[in-house]
Each structure stands twice: as structure tokens, then as C-alpha cells.
MARZAGU-771310 format. One line per 5 residues: their letters; for each residue x, y, z of N, C-alpha, C. Coordinates in Angstrom, 3 decimals. Layout:
<rs>
A> X Y Z X Y Z X Y Z ~ ...
</rs>
This chain:
<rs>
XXXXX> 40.395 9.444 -2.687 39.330 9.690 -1.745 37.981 9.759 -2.460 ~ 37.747 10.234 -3.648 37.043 10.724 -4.153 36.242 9.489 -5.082 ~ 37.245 8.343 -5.376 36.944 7.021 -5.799 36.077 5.744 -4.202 ~ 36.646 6.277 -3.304 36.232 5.680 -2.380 34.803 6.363 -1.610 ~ 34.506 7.166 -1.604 33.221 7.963 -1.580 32.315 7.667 -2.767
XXXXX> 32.987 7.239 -3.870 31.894 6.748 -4.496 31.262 5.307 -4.703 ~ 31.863 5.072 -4.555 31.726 2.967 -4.134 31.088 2.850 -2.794 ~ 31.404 4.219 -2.133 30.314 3.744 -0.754 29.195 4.192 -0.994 ~ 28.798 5.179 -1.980 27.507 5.468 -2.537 27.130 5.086 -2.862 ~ 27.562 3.953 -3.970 26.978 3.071 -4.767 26.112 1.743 -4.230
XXXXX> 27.477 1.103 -3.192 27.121 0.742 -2.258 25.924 0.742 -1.307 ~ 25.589 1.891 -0.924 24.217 2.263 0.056 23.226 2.598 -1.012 ~ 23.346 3.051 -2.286 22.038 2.759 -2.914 22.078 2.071 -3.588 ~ 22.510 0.460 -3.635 22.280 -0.453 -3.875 21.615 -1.346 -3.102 ~ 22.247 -1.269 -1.580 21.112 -1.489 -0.291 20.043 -1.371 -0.786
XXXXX> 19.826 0.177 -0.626 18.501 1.290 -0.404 17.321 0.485 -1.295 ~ 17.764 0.559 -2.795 17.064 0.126 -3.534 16.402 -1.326 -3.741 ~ 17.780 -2.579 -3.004 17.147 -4.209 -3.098 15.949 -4.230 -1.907 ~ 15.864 -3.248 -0.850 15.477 -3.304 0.035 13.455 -2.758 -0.158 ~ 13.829 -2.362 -1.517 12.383 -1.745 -1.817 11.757 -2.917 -2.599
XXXXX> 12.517 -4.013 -3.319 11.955 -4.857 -4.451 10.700 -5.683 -3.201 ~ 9.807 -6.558 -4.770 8.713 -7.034 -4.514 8.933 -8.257 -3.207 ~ 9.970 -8.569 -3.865 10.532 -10.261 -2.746 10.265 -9.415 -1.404 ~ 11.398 -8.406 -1.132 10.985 -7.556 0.056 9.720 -7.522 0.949 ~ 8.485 -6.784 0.066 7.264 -6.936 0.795 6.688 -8.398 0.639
XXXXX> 6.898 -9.115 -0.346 6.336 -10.505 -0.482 6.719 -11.329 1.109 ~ 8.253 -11.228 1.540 8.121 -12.186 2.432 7.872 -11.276 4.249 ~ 7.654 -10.483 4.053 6.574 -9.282 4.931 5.167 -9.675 4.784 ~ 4.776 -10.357 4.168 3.158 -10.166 4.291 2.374 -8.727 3.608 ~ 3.767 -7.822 2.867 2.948 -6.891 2.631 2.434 -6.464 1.463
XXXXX> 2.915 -7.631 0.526 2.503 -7.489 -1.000 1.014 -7.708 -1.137 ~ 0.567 -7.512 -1.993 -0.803 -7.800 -3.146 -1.673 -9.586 -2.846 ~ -2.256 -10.015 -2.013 -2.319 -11.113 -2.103 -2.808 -11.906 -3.294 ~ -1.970 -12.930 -3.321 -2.567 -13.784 -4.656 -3.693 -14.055 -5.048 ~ -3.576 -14.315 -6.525 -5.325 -14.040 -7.066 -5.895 -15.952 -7.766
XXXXX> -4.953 -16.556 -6.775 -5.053 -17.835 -7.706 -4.970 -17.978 -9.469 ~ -4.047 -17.803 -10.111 -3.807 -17.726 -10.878 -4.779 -17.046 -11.777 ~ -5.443 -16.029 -11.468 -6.189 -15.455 -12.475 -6.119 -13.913 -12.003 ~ -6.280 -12.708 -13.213 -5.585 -11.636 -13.259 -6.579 -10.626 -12.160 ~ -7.774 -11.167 -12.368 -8.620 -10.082 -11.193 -8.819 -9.323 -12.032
XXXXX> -9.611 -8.263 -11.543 -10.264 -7.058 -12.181 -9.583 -6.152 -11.364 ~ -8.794 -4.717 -13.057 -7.938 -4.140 -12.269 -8.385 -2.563 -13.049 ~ -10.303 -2.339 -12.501 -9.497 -0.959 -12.664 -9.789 -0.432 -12.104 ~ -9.671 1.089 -12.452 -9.025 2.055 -11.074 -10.119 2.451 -10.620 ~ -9.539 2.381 -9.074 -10.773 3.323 -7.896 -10.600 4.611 -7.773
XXXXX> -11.550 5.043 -7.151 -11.520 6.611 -7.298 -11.105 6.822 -6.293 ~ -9.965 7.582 -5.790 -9.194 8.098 -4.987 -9.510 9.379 -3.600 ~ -9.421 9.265 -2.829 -10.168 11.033 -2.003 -8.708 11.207 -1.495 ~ -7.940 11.999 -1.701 -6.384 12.328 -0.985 -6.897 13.063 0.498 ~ -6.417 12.859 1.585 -6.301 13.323 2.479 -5.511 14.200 2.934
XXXXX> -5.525 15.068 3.875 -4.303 15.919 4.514 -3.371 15.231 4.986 ~ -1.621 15.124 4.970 -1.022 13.939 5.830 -1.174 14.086 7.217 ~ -1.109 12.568 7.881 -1.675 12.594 8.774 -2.806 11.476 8.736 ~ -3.800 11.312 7.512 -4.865 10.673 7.375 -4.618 9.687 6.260 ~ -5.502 8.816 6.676 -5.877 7.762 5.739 -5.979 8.026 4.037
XXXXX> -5.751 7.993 3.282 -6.539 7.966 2.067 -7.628 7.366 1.819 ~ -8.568 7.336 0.795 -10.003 6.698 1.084 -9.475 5.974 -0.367 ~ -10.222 5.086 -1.010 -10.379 4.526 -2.461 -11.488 3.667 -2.194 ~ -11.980 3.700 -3.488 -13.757 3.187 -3.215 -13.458 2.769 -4.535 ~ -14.674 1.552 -5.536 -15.039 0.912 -6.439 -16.388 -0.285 -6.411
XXXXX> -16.766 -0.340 -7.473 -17.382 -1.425 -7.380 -16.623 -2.680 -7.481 ~ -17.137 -3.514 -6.679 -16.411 -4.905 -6.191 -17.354 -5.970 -6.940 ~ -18.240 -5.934 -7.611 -19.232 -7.210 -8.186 -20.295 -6.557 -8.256 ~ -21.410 -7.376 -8.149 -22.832 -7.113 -8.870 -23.665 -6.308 -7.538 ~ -23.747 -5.277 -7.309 -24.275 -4.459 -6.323 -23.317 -4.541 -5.052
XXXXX> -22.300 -4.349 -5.055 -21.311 -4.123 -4.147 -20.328 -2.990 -4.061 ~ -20.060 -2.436 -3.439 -18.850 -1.497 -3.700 -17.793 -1.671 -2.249 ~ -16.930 -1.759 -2.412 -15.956 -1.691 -1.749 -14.885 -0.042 -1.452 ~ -15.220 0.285 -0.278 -13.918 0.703 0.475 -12.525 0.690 1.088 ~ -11.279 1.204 0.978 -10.225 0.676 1.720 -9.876 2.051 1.787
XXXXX> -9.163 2.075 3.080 -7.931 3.448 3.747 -6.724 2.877 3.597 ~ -5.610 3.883 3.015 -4.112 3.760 3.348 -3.901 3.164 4.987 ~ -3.041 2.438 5.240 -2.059 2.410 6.490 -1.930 3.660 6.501 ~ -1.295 4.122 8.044 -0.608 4.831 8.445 -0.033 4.645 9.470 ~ 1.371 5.555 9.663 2.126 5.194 10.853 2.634 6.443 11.555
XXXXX> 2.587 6.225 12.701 2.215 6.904 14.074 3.529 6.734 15.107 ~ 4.125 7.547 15.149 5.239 7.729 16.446 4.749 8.436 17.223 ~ 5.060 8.086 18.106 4.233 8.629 19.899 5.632 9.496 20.009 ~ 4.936 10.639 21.041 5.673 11.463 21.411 6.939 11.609 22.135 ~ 6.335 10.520 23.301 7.238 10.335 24.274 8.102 9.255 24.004
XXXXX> 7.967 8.716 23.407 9.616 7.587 22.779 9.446 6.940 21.072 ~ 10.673 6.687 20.837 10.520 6.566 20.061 9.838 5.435 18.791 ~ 8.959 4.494 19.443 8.152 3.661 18.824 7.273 3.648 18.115 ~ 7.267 2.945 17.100 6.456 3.713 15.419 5.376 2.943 15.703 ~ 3.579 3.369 15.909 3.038 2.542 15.270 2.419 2.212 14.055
XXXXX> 1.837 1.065 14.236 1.314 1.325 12.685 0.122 0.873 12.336 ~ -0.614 1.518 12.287 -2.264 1.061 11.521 -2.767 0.694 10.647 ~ -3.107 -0.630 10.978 -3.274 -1.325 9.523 -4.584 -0.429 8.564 ~ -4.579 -0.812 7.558 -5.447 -0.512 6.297 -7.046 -0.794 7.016 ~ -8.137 -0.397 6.406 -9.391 -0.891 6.595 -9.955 -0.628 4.878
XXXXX> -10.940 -1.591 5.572 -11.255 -2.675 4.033 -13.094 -2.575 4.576 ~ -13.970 -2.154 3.711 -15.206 -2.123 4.115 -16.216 -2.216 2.383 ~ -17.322 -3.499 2.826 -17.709 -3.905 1.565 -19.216 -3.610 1.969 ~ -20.028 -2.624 1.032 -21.191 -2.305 1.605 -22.317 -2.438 0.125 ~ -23.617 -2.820 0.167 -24.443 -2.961 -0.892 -24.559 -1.637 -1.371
XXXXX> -24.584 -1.598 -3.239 -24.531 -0.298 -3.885 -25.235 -0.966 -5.139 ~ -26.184 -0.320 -5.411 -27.231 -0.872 -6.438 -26.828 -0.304 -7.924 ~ -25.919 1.122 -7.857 -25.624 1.397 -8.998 -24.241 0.693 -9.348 ~ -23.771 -0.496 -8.944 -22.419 -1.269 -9.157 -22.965 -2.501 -10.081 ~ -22.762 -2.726 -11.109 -23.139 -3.351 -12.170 -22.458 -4.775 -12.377
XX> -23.104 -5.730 -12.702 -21.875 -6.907 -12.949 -20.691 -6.531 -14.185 ~ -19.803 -7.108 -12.759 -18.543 -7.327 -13.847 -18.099 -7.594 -15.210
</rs>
């Protein structure tokens, strides 16, 4: 019994886990979009954590007097049944004079 409880464990987190790889969100639409073969500029934005419930904020400079904004998704089940929604991300690019060329 004790051999067969474990092969079904193994089993479901083997699921669990192929179900998280990149291919996963790649053929979702929900991966990283491509950068045409070149690596992009990757460093880090500054983060504002929210209470859950809310968006996260992340901000950076995006190019030569630009800075860019984006919010986490979030997802939303309504009360009265059980249907998840889900809110996409927002993405907001506004002029910032202290953002320096790349």
C-alpha cells in the first residue's frame, strides 16, 4: 500500500511540476515576449509590494528620458459563482528627464 501511495505522489508531482515549465506559459501567450535575438536590458526595477489583493507597481527607466511603469495581473473570483477573473497587467510609459541613455 505504502509503495502504491507513493508512485501516485510521484506521479501528481510530476504533473504539478511539467505543468509550471516555460513551454507551458510559452504556448499561453504568457511568457516574456521575444527580444529578436538580442538580450535587452535587464536590470532591476524598483519594486512597491502591495497588500494582497493589489497590483504590484515596478517602475524603471526604459531609454533616454523615459521611464516605464507596469502592475502585476491579478485574479478575481466573484462571489456569487465560481468564475475567476483575471486582469491583465498595465504597462504605462511616461517622459522622465532624470532617465539617462542606455
Amino acid at each position: 500500500m505504502r509503495r502504491v501511495r507513493a508512485v501516485g505522489l510521484a506521479a501528481v508531482l510530476v504533473l504539478a511540476l511539467g505543468a509550471c515549465s516555460q513551454e507551458y506559459y510559452d504556448e499561453r501567450g504568457k511568457a516574456d515576449a521575444p527580444v529578436a535575438e538580442q538580450r535587452g536590458e535587464d536590470s532591476p526595477a524598483e519594486v512597491f509590494n502591495f497588500p494582497d489583493g493589489f497590483g504590484n507597481l515596478a517602475t524603471k527607466c526604459v531609454g533616454k528620458g523615459k521611464r516605464g511603469y507596469a502592475t502585476t495581473k491579478s485574479v478575481q473570483a466573484d462571489d456569487d459563482d465560481d468564475e475567476v477573473v483575471v486582469i491583465p497587467a498595465n504597462a504605462v510609459i511616461v517622459d522622465d528627464p532624470t532617465c539617462a541613455a542606455p
